[in-house]
C-alpha positions as CSV (number, residue, x, y, z in Angstrom):
1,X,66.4,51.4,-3.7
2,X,66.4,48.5,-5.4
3,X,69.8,46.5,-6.7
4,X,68.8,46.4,-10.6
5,X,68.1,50.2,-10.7
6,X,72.0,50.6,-8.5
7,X,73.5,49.1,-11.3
8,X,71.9,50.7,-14.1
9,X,73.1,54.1,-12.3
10,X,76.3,52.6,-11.8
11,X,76.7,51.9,-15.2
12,X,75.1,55.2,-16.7
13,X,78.1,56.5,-14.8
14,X,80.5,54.6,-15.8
15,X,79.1,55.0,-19.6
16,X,79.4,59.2,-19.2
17,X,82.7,58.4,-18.0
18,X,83.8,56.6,-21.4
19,X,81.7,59.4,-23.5
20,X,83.1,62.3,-21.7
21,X,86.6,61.3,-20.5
22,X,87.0,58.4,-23.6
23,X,85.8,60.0,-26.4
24,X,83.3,57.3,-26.6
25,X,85.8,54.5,-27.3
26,X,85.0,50.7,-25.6
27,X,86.1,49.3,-22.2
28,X,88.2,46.9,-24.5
29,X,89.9,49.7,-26.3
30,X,90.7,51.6,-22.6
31,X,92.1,48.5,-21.3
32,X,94.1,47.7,-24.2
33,X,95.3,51.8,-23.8
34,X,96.3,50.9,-20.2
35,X,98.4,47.6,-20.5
36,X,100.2,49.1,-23.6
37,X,100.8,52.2,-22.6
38,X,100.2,52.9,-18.5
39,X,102.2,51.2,-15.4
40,X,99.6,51.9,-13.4
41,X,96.0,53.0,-13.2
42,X,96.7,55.8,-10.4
43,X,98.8,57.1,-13.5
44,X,96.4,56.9,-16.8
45,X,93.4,57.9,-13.5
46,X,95.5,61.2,-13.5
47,X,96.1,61.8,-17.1
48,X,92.6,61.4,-17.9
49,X,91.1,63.5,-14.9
50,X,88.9,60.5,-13.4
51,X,88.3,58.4,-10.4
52,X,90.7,55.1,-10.3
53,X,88.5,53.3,-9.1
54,X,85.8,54.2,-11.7
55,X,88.6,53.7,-14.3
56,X,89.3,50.0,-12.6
57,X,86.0,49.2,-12.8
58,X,85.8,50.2,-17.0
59,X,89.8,48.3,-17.4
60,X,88.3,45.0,-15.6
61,X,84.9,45.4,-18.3
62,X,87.4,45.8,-20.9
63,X,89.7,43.0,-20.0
64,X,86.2,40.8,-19.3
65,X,85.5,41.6,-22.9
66,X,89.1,41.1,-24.7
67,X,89.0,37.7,-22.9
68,X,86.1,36.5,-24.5
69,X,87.2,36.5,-27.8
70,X,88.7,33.5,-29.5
71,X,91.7,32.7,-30.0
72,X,93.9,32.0,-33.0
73,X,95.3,28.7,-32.9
């Protein structure tokens, strides 16, 4: 199988994770959920009824993405 069409699965997963689980909200908006309100992702894994590691994988998008944006001086 090739490694283009792994991650698009991998991601189509990870996106009907968010839809289902999420209510559709961001990777940004998750992460910013878990650092202002979890300890742990074992915790917010269990509250939400997912995989942690699929849940790592969407906190460490959202983080990715909060990073980008400029900030205010």
């Amino acid at each position: 199988m090739n490694l283009s069409i792994l991650k698009t699965e991998k991601q189509n997963v990870l996106d009907n994770v968010r839809k289902e689980k999420f209510q559709g909200r961001s990777s940004e908006e998750i992460w910013l959920e878990y650092v202002n309100n979890y300890l742990t992702v074992s915790k917010m894994a269990e509250h939400y009824q997912v995989k942690e590691i699929q849940l790592e994988v969407i906190i460490n998008q959202g983080r990715i993405e909060n990073h980008k944006r400029p900030t205010k001086n």
